[in-house]
N, C-alpha and C positions, 0 to 999 in steps of 0.2 A: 203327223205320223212320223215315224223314226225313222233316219234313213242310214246304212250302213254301203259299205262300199270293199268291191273286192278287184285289186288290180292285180293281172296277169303278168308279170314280170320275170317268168324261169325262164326263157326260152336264150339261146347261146349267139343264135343269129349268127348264123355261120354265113350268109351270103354278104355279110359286110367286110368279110373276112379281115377281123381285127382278134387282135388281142383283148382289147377292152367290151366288155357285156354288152349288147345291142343296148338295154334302155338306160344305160350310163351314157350312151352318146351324147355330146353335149347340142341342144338346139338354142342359138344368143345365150349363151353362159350359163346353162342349166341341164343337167342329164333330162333325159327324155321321160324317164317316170319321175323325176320329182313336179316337171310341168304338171303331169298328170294327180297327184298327190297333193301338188298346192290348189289346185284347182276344187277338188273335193272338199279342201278346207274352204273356200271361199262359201260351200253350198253349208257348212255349217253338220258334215255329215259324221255322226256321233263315234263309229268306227270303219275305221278303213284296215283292211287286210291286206298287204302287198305278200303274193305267190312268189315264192325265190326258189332258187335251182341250181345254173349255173351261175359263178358268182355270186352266188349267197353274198356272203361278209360281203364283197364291195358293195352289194345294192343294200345291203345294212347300214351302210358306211354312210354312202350318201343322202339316204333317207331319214337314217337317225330316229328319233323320239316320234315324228310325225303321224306311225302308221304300228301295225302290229302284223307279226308276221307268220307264213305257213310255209312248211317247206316242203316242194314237190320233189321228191330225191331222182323218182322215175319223171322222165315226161312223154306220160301214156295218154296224152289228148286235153283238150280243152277243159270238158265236162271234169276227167280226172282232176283238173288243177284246180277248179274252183271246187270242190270236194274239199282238197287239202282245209279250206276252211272253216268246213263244218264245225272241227270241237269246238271254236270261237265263234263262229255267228249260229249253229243250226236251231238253237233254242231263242232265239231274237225273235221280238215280234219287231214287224215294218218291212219296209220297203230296200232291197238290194240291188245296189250297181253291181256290173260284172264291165269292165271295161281295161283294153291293154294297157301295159305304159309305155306303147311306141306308138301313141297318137298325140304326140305333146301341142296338138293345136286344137284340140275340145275345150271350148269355154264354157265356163259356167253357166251362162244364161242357156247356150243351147240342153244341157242338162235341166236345166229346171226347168224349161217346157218340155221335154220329155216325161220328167215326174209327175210335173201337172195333167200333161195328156195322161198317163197311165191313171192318175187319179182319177180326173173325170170319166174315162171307156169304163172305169170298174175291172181296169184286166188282171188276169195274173200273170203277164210277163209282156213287154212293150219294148221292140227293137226299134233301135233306132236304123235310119236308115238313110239315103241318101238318093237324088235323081243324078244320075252320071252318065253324059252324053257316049262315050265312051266304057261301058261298065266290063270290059273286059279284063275275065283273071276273079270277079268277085261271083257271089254265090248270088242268086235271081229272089228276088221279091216276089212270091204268088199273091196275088190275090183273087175273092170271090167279085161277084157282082155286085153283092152290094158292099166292096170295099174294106173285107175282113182279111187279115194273112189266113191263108190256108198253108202256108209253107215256105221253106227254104230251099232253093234247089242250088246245088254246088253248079260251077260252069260245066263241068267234065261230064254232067248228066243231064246238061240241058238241050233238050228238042232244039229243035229250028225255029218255035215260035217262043221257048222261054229264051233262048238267045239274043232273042230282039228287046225283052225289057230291059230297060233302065233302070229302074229302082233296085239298090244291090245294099246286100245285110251290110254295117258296118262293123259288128261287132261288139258296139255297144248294147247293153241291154237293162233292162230295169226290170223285177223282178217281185213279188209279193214272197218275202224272204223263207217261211214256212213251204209253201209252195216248192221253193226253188229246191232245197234242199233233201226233202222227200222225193220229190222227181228224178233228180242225180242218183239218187239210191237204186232207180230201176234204170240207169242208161249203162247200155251194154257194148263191148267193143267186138260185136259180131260185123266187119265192116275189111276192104280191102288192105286198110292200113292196121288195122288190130287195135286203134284206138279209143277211146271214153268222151264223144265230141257234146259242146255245150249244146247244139242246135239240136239234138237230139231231147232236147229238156222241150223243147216247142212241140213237139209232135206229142208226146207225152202227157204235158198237159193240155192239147186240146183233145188228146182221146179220152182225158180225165172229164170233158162238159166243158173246159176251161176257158175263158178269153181272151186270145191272144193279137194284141194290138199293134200297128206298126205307125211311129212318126219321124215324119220327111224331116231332117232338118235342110234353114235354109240355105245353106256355104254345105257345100261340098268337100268342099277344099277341108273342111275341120277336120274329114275321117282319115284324112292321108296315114295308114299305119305306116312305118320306117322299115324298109327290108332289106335295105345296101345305103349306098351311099348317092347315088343318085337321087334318092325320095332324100336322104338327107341333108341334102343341097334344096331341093325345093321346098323342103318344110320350113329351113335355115331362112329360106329369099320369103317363104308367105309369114312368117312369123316376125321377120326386122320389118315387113311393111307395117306388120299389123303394131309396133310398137310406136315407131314413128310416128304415123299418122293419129295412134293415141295423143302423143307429148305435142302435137300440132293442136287438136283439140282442146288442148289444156292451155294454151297461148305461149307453147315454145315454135321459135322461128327456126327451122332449118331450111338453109339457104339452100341444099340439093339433095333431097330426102335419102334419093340411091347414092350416095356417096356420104352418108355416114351411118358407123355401124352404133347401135345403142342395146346393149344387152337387157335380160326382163327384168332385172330387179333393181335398175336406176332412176333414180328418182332427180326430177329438173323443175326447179319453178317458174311462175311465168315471165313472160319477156322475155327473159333469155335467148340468148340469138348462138345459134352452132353451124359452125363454117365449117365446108366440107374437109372429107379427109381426117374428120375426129373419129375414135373411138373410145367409147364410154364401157366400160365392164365393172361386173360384179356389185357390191352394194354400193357405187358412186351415189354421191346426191351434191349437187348445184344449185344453189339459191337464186332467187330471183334478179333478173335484169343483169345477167351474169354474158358475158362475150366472150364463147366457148372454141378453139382454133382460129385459125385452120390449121389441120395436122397435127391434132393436138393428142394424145392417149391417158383415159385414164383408169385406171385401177383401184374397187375399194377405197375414192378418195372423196373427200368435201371440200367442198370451193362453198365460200361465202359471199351472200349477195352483193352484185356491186362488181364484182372481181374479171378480171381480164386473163385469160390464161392464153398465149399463143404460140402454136409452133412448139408442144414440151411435153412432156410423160412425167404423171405424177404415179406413183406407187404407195398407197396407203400415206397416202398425206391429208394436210388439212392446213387449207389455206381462210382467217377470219374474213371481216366484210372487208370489199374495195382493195383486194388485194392484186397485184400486176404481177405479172407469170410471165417470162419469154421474152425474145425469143431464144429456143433451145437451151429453155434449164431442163432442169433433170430432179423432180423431188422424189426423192428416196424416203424409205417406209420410218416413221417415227420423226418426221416433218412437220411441225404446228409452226402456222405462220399466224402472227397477228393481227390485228385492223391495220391498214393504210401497209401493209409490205410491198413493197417494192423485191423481187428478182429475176438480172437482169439476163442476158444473154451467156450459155455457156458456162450457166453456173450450178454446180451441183451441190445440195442441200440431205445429208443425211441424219436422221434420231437429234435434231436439233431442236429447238426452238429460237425462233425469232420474233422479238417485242415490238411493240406497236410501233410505227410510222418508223421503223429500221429499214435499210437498204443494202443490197448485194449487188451492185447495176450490173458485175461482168468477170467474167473469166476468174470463177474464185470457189475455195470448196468448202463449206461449211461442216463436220461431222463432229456428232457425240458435243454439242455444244449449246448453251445458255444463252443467249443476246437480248438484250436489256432493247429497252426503248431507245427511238430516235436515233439508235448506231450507225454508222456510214462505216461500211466495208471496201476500202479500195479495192480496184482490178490487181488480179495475180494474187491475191491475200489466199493463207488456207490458215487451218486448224490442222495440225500435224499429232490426228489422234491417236495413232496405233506405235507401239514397239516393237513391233515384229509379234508379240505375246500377245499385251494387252493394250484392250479399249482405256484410252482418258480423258477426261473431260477438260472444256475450255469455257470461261464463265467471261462474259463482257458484260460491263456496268451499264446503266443507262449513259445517253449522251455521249457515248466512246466516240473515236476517231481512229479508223485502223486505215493506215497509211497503205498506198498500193503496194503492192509485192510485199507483203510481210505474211514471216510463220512466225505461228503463234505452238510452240509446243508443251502438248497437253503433259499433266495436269499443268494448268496456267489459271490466273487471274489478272482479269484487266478491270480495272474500277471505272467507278462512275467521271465521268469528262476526265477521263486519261486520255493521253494524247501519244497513239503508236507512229512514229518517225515511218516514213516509207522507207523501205527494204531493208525493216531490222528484222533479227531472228530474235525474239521474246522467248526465255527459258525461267525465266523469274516473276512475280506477282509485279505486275503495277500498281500502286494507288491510285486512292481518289484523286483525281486534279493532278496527277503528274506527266510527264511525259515522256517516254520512252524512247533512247535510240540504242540501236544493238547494230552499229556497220563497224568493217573493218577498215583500218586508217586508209585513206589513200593520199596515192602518194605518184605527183605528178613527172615525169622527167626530161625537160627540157629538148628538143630537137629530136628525141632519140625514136620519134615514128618513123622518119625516113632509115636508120641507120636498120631498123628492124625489119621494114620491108626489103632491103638487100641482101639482107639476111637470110630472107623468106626465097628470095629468087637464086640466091649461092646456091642456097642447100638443093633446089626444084632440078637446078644445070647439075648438080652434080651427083644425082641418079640416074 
């Protein structure tokens, strides 16, 4: 059967009092409705609707191609919002989600046993629902005796004896999609708030003969909707365990689970071992038997198997297999390291590339640069790319030798087994096989240290 999907996402969220749209909040490196959006892709579901309002275009923005969109200009209640998408789903045959995008911890699986239960009851509309020790603040679960929903009741209207149930709506809901949208047709905002609410679609169709079903899911914890930022802190803390403890399962070794953060959409192979104090963000991926910090940050980067990163912040880099990192480099975006690199401490690496079994061991700044196999980079060495204007490039041959303290100023060529003299300034091409020195003459002067430091002491007495 077909399943289509419609996420509520107009709402302004005004108690988290930001500037930025409630389901744009990020939970581990993701707005909060795209959790929910990728999540519906996992279930294979053919169209998804995302409801926009406020902030429209941002939530356009960050959702993109994913989803297809309705826009609630008014926001005159729930029921009104999923309406918006009638001209798009009301003629579908199958099965409809109707779920927020401030639940960014609903997983897939619990979804599809919700669809399967609504499958098997034969219902025309199956809430999900939740047992919560505390269910205060949420709408009450009726049921009959023999275990059917009769109803939703809001807290504000709940008796003394619906007060005490625990089973509480979450909001989610599945839907027999013809159903759903004929029903909307007759929900009215005759109500304190003057609103168009979805739960009003329950009443409606069981006054229709209709069946309407409720499944417990079993995590409580999934339905946390986000309303400030305190729920966004708890969703932030239940969603880094819930990855964690994935990448453990998969045979990544993290030495102290709560002290390191790992965003959703990093990817780590096994063996890998991550020492606290890292942070892994956005689309990282780390190869196998890889030794990850401690204190290590990274960003959009690839490290290849084998490789050591410690103590360093890569930013859209990419380091090949058995590569050494740290401690306190710094790889900057357009960074391609080879097999066997070696860099070492305090060395910063920008839009360069560096070839196979090359080395940087320390204090040295690579940018806008070519390096060849097998290079050795002295301490203090840079690439002196920029004019004030423009970026230039610096090309080393394989085999070079760049001598400590030496600038090499771009555009430059250094050829294969050229040999840079320590602390020359290189403004010219070297060849193949030559060697290079660029110092100024010195020039030694016999005795005259002493006559200088008295010098130094005249001048001090005579201020």
């Amino acid at each position: 059967m077909r399943l289509h999907a419609v996420v509520l996402a107009a709402g302004q969220g005004k108690r988290m009092k930001s500037k930025l749209f409630k389901v744009l909040h990020q939970v581990c490196g993701k707005p909060m409705v795209l959790h929910v959006v990728d999540m519906l892709r996992e279930l294979s579901v053919e169209r998804t609707v995302v409801v926009v309002g406020h902030g429209a275009e941002a939530v356009k923005g960050a959702v993109a191609d994913r989803a297809e969109y309705a826009m609630q200009e008014q926001q005159l209640g729930t029921g009104h919002a999923v309406l918006q998408a009638a001209p798009l789903l009301e003629q579908e045959e199958g099965l409809t989600l109707v779920l927020y995008g401030d639940t960014p911890l609903l997983t897939a699986e619990t979804i599809r046993q919700m669809v399967e239960a609504h499958r098997k009851n034969g219902a025309a509309a199956t809430l999900l629902t939740a047992q919560m020790p505390d269910p205060k603040g949420y709408g009450r679960i009726i049921r009959d005796e023999s275990g059917e929903v009769t109803s939703i009741v809001e807290e504000k209207d709940c008796n003394p004896e619906q007060r005490g149930i625990t089973e509480i709506n979450t909001g989610t809901y599945c839907f027999d999609n013809r159903k759903l949208f004929a029903a909307l047709h007759n929900v009215t905002n005759h109500n304190a708030q003057g609103e168009y609410y979805l739960t009003d679609v329950i009443g409606i169709l069981q006054q229709a003969g209709e069946k309407v079903a409720g499944f417990v899911m079993s995590d409580p914890a999934e339905s946390i909707g986000v309303n400030d930022r305190i729920a966004l802190s708890e969703v932030e803390a239940i969603m880094r365990r819930r990855i964690n403890r994935k990448h453990m399962t998969e045979g990544v070794t993290l030495i102290d689970p709560d002290s390191t953060y790992i965003e959703a959409d990093v990817r780590i192979g096994s063996d890998t071992i991550i020492y606290p104090g890292t942070v892994l963000r956005g689309h990282t991926v780390i190869g196998e038997d890889c030794i990850i910090g401690p204190q290590t940050e990274m960003t959009d980067s690839v490290v290849g198997s084998g490789s050591e990163i410690k103590r360093s912040v890569l930013l859209e880099a990419e380091t090949g297999v058995n590569a050494h990192v740290g401690p306190f480099a710094y790889l900057r975006p357009g960074t391609k390291l080879r097999a066997n690199v070696k860099i070492g401490d305090f060395v910063e690496i920008k839009n360069a590339v560096i070839g196979e079994g090359s080395k940087v061991p320390h204090l040295s700044y690579v940018g806008d640069a070519e390096v060849g196999k097998n290079v050795n980079i002295g301490c203090g060495s840079i690439t002196a790319n920029y004019d004030g204007v423009n970026k230039h490039k610096t090309e080393i041959g394989d085999n070079a030798f760049i001598g400590s303290n030496s600038n090499l100023i771009a555009p430059v060529r250094i050829g294969n087994d050229a040999y840079v003299v320590a602390g020359s300034t290189i403004t010219h091409a070297v060849n193949d096989g030559d060697l290079a020195i660029a110092r100024a003459r010195q020039a030694n002067k016999p005795g005259y240290a002493e006559k200088l430091k008295k010098r130094i002491r005249g001048n001090k007495l005579s201020e």
